[in-house]
C-alpha positions as CSV (number, residue, x, y, z in Angstrom):
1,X,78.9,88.0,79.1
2,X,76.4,90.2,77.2
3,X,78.6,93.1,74.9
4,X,79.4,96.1,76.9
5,X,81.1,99.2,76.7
6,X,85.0,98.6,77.0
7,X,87.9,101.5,77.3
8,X,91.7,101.7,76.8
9,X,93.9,104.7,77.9
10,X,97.7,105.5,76.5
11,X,100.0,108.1,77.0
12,X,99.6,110.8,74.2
13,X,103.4,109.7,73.3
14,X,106.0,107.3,74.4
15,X,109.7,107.5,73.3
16,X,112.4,105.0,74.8
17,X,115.6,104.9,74.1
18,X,119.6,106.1,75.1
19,X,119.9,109.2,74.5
20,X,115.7,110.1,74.6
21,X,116.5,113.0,76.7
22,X,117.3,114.8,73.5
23,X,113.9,115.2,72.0
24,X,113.0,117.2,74.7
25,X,113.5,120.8,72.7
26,X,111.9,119.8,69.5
27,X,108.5,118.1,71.9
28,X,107.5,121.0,73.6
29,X,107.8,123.3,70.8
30,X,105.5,120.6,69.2
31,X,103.5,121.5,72.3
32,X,103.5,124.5,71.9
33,X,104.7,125.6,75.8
34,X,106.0,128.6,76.6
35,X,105.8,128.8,80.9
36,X,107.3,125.8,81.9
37,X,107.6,123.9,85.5
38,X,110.6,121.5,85.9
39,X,109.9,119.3,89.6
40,X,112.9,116.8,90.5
41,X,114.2,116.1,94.3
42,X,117.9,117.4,95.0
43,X,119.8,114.3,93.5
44,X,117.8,114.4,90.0
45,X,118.7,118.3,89.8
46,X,122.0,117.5,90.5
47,X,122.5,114.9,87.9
48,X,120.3,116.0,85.1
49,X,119.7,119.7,85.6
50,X,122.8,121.7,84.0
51,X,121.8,119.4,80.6
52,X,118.2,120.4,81.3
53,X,118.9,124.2,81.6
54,X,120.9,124.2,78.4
55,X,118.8,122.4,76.3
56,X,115.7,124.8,77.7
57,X,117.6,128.0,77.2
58,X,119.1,126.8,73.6
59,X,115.0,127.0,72.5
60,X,114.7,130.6,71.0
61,X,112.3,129.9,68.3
62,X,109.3,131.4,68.1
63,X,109.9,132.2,71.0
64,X,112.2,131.6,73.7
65,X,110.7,129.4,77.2
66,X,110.5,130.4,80.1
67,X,110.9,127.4,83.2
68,X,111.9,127.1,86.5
69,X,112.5,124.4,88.9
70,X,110.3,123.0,91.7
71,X,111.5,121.3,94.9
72,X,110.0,117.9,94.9
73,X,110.3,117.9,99.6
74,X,109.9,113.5,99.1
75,X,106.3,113.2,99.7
76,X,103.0,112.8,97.4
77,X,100.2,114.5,99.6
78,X,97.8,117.1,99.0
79,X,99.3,119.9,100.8
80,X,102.5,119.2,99.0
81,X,100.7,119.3,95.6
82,X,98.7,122.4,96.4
83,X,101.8,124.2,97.6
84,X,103.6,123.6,94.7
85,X,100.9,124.2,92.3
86,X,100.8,127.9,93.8
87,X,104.8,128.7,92.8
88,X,103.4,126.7,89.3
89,X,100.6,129.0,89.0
90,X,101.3,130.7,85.5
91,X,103.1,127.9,83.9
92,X,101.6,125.8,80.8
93,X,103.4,122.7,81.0
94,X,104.6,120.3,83.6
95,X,107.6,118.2,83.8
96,X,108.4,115.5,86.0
97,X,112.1,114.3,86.6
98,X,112.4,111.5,88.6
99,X,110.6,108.0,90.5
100,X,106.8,107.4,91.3
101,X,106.4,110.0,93.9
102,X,107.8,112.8,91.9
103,X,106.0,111.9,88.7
104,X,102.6,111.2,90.8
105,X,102.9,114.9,92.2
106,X,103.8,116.3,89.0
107,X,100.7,114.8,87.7
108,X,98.7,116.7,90.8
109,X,100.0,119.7,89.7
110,X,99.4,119.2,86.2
111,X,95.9,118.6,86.9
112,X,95.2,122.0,89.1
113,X,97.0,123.8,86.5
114,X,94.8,122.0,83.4
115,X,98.7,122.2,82.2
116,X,100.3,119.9,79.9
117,X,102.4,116.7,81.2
118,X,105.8,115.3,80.1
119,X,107.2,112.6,82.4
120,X,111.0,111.8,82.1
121,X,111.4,108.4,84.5
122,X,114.4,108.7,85.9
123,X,114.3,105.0,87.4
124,X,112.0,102.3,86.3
125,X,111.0,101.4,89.4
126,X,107.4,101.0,89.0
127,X,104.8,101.9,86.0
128,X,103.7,105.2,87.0
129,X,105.2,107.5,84.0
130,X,102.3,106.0,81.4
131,X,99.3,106.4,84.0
132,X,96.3,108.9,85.0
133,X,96.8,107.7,88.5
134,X,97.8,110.1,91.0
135,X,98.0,107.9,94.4
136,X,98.7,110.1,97.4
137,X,100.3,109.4,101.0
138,X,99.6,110.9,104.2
139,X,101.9,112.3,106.6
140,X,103.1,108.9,107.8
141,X,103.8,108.0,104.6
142,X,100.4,105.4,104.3
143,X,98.7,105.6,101.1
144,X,95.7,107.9,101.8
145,X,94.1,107.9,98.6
146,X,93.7,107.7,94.7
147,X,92.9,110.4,92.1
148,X,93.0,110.5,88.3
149,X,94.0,113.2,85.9
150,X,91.5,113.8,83.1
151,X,93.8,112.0,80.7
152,X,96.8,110.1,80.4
153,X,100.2,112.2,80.3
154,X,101.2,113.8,77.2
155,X,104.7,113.1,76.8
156,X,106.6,110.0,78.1
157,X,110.1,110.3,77.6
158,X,112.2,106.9,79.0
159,X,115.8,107.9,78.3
160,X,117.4,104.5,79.2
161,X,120.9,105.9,79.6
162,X,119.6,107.7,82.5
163,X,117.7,105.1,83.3
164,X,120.5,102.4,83.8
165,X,122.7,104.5,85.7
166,X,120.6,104.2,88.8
167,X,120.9,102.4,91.4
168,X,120.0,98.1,90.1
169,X,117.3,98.0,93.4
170,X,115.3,100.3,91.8
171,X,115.3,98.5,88.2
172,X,114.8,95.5,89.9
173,X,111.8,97.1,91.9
174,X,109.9,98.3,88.2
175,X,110.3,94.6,87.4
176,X,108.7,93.2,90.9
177,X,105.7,95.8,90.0
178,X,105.4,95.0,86.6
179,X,105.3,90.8,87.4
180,X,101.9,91.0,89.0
181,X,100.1,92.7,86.2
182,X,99.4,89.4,84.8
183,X,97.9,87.8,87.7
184,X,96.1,90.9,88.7
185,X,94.1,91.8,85.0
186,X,92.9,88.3,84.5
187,X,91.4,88.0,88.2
188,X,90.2,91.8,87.6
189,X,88.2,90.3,84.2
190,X,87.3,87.0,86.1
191,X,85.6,88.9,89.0
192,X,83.7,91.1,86.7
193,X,85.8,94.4,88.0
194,X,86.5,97.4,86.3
195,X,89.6,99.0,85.0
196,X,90.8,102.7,86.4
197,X,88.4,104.0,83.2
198,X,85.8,102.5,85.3
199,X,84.7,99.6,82.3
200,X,85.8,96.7,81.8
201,X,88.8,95.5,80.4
202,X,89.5,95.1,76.7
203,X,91.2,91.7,75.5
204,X,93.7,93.9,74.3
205,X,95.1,95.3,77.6
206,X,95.2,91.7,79.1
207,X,97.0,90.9,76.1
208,X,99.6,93.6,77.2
209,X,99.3,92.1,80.4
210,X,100.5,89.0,79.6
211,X,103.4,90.1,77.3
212,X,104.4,92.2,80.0
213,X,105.0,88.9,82.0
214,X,106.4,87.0,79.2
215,X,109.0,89.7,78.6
216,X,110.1,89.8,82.0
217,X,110.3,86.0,82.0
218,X,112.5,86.2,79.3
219,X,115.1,89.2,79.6
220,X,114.4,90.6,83.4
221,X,117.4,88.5,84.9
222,X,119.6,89.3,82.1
223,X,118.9,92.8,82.1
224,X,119.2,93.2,85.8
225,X,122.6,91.7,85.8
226,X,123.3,94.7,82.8
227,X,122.5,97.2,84.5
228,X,124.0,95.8,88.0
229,X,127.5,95.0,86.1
230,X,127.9,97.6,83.1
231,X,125.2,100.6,83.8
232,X,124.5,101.2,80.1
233,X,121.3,99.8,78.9
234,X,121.4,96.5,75.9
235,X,118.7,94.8,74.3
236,X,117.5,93.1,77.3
237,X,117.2,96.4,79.3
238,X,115.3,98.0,76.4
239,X,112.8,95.1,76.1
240,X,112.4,95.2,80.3
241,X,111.9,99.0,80.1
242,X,109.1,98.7,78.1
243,X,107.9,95.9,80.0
244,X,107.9,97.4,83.3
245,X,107.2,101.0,82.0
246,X,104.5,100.7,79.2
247,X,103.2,97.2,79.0
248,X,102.7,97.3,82.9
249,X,101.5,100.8,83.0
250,X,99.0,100.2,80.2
251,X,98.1,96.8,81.3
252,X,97.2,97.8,84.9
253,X,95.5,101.1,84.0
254,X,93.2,99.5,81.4
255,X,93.3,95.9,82.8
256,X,92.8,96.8,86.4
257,X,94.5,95.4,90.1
258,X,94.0,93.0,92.5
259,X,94.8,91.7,95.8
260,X,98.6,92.3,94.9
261,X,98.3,96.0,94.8
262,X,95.5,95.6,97.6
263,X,97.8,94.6,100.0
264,X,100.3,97.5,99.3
265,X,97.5,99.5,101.5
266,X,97.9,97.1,104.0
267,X,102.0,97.1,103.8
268,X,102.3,100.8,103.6
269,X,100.9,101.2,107.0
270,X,103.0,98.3,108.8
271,X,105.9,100.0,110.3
272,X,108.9,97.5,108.6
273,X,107.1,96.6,105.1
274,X,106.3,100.3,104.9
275,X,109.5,101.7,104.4
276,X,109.9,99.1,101.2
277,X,110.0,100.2,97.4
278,X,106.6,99.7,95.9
279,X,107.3,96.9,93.1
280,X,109.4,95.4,96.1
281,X,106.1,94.8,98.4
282,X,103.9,93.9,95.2
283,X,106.7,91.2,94.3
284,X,105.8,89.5,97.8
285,X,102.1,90.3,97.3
286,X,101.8,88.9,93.6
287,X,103.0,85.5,95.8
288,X,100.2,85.9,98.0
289,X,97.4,86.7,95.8
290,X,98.7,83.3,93.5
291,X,98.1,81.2,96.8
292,X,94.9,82.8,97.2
293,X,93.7,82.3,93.8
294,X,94.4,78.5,94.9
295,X,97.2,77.9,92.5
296,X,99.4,74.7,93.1
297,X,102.0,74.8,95.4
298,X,104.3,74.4,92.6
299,X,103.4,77.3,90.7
300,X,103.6,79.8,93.7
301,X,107.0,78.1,94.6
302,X,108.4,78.6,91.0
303,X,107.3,82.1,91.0
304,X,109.1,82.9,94.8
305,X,112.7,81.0,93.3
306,X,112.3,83.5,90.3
307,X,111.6,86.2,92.8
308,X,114.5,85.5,95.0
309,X,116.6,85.1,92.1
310,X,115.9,88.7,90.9
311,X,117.3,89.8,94.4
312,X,113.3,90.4,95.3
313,X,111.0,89.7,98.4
314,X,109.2,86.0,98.6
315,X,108.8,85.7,102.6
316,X,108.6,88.2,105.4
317,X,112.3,87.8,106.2
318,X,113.6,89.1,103.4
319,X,112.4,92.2,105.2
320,X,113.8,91.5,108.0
321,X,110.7,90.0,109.5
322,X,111.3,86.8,111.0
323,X,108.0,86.3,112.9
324,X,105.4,88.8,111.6
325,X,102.5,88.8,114.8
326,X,99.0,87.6,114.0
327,X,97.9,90.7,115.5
328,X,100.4,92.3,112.5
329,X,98.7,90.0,110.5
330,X,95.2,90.9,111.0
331,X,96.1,94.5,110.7
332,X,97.3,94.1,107.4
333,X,94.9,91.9,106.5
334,X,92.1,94.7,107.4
335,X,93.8,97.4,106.1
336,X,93.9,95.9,102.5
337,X,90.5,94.5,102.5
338,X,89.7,98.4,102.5
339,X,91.3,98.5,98.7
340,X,88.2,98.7,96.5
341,X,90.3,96.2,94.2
342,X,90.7,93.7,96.8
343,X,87.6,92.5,95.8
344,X,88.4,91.3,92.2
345,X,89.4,88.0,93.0
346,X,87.8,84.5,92.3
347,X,87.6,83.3,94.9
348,X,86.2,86.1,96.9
349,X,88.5,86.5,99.9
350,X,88.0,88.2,103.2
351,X,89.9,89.4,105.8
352,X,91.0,85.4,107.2
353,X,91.7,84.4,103.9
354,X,94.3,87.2,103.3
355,X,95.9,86.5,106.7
356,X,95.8,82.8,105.7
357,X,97.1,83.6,102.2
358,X,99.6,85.6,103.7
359,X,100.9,83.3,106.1
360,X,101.1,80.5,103.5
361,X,102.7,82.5,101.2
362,X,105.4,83.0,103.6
363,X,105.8,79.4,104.2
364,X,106.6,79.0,100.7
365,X,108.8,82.0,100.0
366,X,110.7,80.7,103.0
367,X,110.9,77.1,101.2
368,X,112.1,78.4,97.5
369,X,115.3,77.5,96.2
370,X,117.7,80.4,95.7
């Protein structure tokens, strides 16, 4: 391959750790804000907004800041981004509390305001926090559509306290998401595809890629049982955390998708699989794009038992699917072969080899030991 132009992307700053939440004060005076737009849902506000408001209103020097809270109403569209951008109209800086869909609107926000960015993951359910990515829905909840901030957010702040107090489904989502990234940046650099910086990969961010895997391989069940059993984060959270946070974030920004994240187009808009957590769909679809990739039988079925063990998704029953239609099928299978990353695969695959895949796949989830 003859030399080319190559690009990375990173979050201006990433801090992980109990207790993170802290550094708040001190970073946006580093900032330099002074206007300030808080969005969380209801349950996040609840939780985390008395500490919030009293570190906000503890900041006095130079100047005192001025916030206020945003409604986050459950959806990432572009009416809701719009209409929250109006009530966000004078504000500097933008703050995100809370999961993908709160962080991904924040980041719409952010972008009509040319405003600053600090995102404070309240889950680890997927790898949005590092990302330019804004990836909107429409009013059936079916991803309409992708669009990028002008650069990567400037604050991410991963307070893992916070983080392991949530609900386990949702850590054990982040690490479904993260597990493809592997699988997804090689095919991406095998079939000649570009990144989301629209050249192609660096070694570097299929390095991350890989380590992102290898990580999970080796602390994601351990860490899952931590947070499951104890709610308080350990080594082996810490190390998953930044696996599914910013080794998967950085590794799929800069390393670019595949089919896995193609067919969570085609999920979204299936009635059942639609109403799934994001890394819980890409778990099932990392299986399917290994068969189509034409990996032995025992490789996908190793991956589907260390699926299954995780408590995550290797066959269409385990969402309550026990026979999935082939008119289902070919839906699906149309619906993500409109993913422009569907097409980074060797071999190239068309709409009868993802139903095929998927099918097969299905068989073999079905099959894996527990």
């Amino acid at each position: 391959m003859n030399a080319q132009v190559r690009t990375m992307g990173f979050p201006g700053r990433y801090i992980q750790g109990p207790g993170a939440l802290a550094q708040l004060p001190p970073l946006l005076l580093e900032l330099g804000s002074c206007r300030v737009a808080l969005l969380a849902d209801a349950t996040v506000r609840a939780t985390l907004g008395g500490r919030i408001d009293a570190m906000l209103a503890e900041i006095q020097q130079p100047a005192p800041i001025t916030f206020r809270w945003l409604d986050f109403p459950g959806e990432c569209s572009v009416a809701t981004i719009a209409a929250l951008a109006g009530r966000a109209s004078a504000c500097d800086t933008v703050i995100a509390l809370g999961g993908g869909k709160t962080i991904d609107t924040a980041k719409g926000i952010a972008r009509r305001l040319a405003a600053r960015l600090v995102i404070i993951p309240t889950i680890a359910s997927n790898d949005s926090p590092t990302s330019r990515l804004i990836v909107l829905y429409d009013d059936a909840h079916r991803v309409a559509g992708v669009e990028l901030l002008a650069r990567n957010p400037d604050v991410v702040l991963v307070d893992t306290a916070v983080i392991a107090q949530a609900p386990a489904r949702f850590f054990a989502a982040g690490i479904g998401d993260a597990l493809s990234k592997k699988f997804e940046a090689r095919q991406c650099h095998l079939a000649g595809g570009h990144n989301f910086y629209g050249t192609p990969s660096l070694p570097t961010a299929r390095l991350l890629a890989d380590r992102c895997y290898e990580v999970i391989m080796e602390f994601g069940a351990a860490a899952l049982r931590q947070v499951a059993q104890e709610r308080c984060p350990n080594e082996a959270v810490e190390r998953t955390v930044e696996a599914t946070v910013l080794l998967s974030g950085v590794g799929f920004e800069s390393g670019g998708l595949s089919l896995a994240h193609a067919l969570v187009r085609g999920f979204s808009a299936h009635p059942v699989l639609g109403k799934f957590l994001h890394g819980e769909v890409v778990a099932f679809g990392t299986l399917v794009q290994l068969v189509a990739e034409g990996r032995s039988k025992s490789e996908a079925t190793e991956y589907a038992a260390f699926t299954r063990r995780l408590g995550l998704p290797a066959s269409f029953n385990w969402f309550g699917i026990e026979h999935m239609s082939v008119a289902e099928l070919d839906e699906i299978s149309r619906i993500t072969c409109t993913a422009p990353y569907s097409a980074n695969l060797r071999p190239a695959i068309d709409e009868g080899g993802v139903r095929q895949a998927l099918e097969a796949a299905d068989l073999i989830g079905r099959s894996a030991g527990p």
